[in-house]
C-alpha positions in Angstrom: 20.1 -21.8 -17.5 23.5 -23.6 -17.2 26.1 -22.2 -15.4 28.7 -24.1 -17.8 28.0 -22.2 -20.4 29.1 -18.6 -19.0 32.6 -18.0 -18.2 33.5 -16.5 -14.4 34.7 -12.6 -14.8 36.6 -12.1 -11.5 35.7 -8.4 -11.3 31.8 -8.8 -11.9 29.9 -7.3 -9.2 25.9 -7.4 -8.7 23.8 -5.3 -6.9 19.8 -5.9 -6.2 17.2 -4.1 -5.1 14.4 -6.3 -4.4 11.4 -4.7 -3.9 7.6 -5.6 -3.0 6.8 -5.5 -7.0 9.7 -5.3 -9.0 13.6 -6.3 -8.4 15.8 -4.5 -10.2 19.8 -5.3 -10.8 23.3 -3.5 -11.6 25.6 -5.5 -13.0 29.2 -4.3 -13.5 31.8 -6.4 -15.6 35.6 -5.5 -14.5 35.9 -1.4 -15.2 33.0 -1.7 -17.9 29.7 0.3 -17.8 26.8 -0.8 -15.5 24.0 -2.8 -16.8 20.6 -2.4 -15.6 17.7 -5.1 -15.8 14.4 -5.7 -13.9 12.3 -8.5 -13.3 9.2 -8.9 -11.3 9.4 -9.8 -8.1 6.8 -12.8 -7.9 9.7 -14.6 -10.1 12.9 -14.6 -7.7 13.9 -17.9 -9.3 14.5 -16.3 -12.5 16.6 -12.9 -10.3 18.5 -16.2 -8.9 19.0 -17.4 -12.5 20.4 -14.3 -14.0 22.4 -13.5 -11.1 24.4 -17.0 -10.6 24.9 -16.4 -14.4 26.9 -13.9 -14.1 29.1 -15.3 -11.2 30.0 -12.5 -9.5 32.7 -12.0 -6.9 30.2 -9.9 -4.8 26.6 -9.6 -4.7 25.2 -6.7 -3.2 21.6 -7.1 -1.8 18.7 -4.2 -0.3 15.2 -4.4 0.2 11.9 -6.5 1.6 12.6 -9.2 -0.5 17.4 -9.5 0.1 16.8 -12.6 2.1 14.4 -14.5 0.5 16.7 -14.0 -2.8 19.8 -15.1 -0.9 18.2 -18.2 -0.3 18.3 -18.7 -3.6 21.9 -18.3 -4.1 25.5 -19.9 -4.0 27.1 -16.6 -3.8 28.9 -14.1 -1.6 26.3 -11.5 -0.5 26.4 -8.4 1.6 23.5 -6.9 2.9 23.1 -3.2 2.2 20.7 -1.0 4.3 17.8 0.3 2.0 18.1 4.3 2.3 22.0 3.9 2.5 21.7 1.7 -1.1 18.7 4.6 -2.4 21.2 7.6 -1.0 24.5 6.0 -2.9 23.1 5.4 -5.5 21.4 8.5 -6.5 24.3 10.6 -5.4 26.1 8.7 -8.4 23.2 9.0 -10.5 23.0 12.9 -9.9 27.2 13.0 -10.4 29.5 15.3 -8.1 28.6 18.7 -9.3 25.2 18.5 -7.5 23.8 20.0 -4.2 25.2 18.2 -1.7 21.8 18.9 0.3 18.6 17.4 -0.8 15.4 15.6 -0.3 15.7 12.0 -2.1 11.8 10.9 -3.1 11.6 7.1 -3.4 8.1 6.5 -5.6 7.9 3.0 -5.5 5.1 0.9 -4.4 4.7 3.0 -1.5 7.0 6.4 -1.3 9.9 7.2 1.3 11.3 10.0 1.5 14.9 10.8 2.5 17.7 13.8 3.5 20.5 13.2 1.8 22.7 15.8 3.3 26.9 15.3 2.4 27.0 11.9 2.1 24.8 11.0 5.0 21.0 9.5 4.6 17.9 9.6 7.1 14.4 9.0 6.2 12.5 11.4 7.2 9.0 10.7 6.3 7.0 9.1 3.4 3.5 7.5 2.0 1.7 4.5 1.8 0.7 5.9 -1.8 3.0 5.1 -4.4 3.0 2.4 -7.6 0.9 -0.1 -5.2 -1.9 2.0 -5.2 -2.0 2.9 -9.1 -2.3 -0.8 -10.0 -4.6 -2.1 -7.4 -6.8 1.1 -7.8 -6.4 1.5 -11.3 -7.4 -2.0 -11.9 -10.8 -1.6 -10.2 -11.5 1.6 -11.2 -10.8 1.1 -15.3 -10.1 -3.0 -15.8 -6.3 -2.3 -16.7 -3.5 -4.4 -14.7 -0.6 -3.7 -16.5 1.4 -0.8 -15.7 2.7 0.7 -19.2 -0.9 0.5 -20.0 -2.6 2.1 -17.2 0.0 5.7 -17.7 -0.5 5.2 -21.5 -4.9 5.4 -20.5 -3.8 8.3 -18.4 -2.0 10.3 -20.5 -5.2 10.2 -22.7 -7.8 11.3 -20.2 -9.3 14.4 -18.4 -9.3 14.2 -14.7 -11.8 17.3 -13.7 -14.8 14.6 -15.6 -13.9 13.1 -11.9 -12.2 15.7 -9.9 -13.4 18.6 -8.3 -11.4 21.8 -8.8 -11.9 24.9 -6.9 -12.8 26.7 -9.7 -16.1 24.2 -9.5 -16.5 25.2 -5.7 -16.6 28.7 -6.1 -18.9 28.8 -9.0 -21.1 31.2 -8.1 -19.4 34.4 -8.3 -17.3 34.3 -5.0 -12.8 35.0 -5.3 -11.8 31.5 -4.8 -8.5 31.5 -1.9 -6.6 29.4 -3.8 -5.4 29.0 -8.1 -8.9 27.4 -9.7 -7.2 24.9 -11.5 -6.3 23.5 -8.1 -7.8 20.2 -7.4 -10.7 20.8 -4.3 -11.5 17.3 -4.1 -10.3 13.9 -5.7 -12.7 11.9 -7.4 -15.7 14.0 -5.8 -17.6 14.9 -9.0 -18.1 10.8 -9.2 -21.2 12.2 -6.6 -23.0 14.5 -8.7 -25.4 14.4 -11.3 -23.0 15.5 -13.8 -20.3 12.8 -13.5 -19.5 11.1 -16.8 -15.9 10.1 -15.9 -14.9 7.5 -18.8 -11.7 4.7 -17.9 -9.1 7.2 -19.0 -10.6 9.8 -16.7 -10.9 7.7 -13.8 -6.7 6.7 -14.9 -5.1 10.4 -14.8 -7.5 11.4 -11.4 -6.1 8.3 -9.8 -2.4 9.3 -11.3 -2.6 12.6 -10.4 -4.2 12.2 -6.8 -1.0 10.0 -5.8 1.4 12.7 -7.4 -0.6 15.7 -5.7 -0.3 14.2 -2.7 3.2 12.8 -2.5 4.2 16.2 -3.6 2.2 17.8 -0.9 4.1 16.0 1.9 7.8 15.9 0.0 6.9 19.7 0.2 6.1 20.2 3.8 9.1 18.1 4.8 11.5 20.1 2.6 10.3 23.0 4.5 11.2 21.1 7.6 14.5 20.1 6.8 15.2 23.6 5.0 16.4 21.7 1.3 14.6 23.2 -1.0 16.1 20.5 -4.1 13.7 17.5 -4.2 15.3 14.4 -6.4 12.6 11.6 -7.7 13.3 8.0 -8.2 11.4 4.8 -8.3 9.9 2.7 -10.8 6.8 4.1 -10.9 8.1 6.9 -12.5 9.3 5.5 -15.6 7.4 5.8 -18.6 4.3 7.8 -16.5 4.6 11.3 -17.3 1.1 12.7 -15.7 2.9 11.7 -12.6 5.8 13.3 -12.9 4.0 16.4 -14.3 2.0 16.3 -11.2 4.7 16.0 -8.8 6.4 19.6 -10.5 3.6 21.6 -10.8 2.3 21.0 -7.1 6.2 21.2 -5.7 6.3 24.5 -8.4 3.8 26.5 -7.0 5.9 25.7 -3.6 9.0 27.3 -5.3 11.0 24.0 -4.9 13.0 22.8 -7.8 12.2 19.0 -9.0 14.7 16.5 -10.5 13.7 13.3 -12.1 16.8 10.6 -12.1 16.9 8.9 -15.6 17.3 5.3 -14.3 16.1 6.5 -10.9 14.4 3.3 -10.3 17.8 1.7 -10.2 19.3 3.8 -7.5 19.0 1.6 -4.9 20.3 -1.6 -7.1 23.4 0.6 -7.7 24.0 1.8 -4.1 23.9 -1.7 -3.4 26.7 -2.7 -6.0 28.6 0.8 -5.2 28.6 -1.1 -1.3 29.6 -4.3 -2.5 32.3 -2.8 -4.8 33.5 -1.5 -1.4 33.6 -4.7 0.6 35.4 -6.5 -2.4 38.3 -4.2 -2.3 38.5 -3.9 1.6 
């Protein structure tokens, strides 16, 4: 694409979040509305493309992949600390009349997990499960590598053809300790005799293991850090609503509240052009 052919806007900035799988931009013409676009990270020539296009005064970069992509460019850039770019950004996401107190959940290709308490941002804990291990799983377990298509199998499937629930533990008569539809065991009734799990089973167990247990531990460090608001964001949440229905019944039955950021998986793109907007006008 030719530079020649788009005209300079002195008051474009760019923020980008470049993750391990996708990279995701804000773009912001003058005082006009933020844009939001994503591309996948194996392509950072074509992120390099679409951000020179723009010619921005500022370019505001965060994650793994900031300085491999400002190798790629002719442009101003300032580097933005990950969970500062995720904090600022979600706090204008969520707009001022929020809780100024909250745990910021980060469901990417792995999950962090943050404290956002007024203004300031700590990580506090996290996952190695996350969007990383729906794909790579999901493709050996059912044959589907795309994303959209892999939640879309989900949403069709039953997981108990390959979980265990306790209900199936205590079968015999005995109270069960614990609600029945809770999940005993993840993928545990692949062992027995009566295991028929079919692709779209095997989709929503996998979904809903990594939900269940990114809840679990977003739960156990609210506790810990006494905020009892948990805000979600990250690309694997769009579009994948088994997920996000297993992250608020586990953090439900924990009596914690669960928000879901509509364009949550740009939140750290737009910390990163809130920070550059910032070093632009200082």
């Amino acid at each position: 694409m030719s530079r020649e052919n788009h005209s300079a806007d002195p008051g474009s900035i760019v923020g980008v979040d470049a993750g391990a799988t996708l990279t995701k931009l804000a773009l912001r013409r003058g005082a006009g509305e933020t844009q939001f676009q994503s591309f996948s990270s194996a392509d950072l020539d074509a992120v390099a493309e679409r951000v020179e296009a723009v010619q921005p005064v500022r370019v505001g970069l965060t994650g793994g992949g900031a300085s491999a992509l400002a190798g790629r460019l002719s442009l101003d850039t300032a580097r933005v600390g990950e969970f500062d770019a995720w904090g600022r950004g979600a706090a204008a996401l969520l707009g001022p009349a929020e809780d100024a107190r909250y745990l910021l959940v980060s469901v990417g290709t792995g999950t962090s997990i943050m404290l956002c308490d007024g203004g300031r941002v700590l990580r506090i804990g996290g996952t190695a499960l996350g969007g990383g291990t729906l794909l790579g799983l999901g493709s050996r377990l059912t044959g589907v590598d795309e994303f959209g298509a892999l939640c879309a199998l989900a949403g069709r499937g039953d997981r108990f053809r390959a979980d265990l629930s306790v209900a199936d533990v205590y079968s015999g008569g005995e109270t069960p300790p614990l609600a029945a539809e809770l999940t005993a065991s993840a993928f545990a009734r692949l062992a027995r005799r009566d295991g028929d799990a079919r692709p779209e089973d095997l989709a929503r167990a996998l979904v809903w293991m990594v939900g269940e247990n990114v809840a679990l531990i977003a739960a156990g460090l609210s506790a810990a850090a006494g905020a009892e608001k948990l805000v979600f964001c990250g690309s694997t949440l769009r579009d994948n609503p088994v997920l996000c229905e297993a992250l608020g019944d586990i953090l439900g039955r924990f009596g914690r509240t669960s928000t879901f950021l509509a364009d949550g998986e740009f939140g750290a793109a737009l910390g990163a052009l809130l920070e550059a907007c910032d070093a632009a006008r200082a």
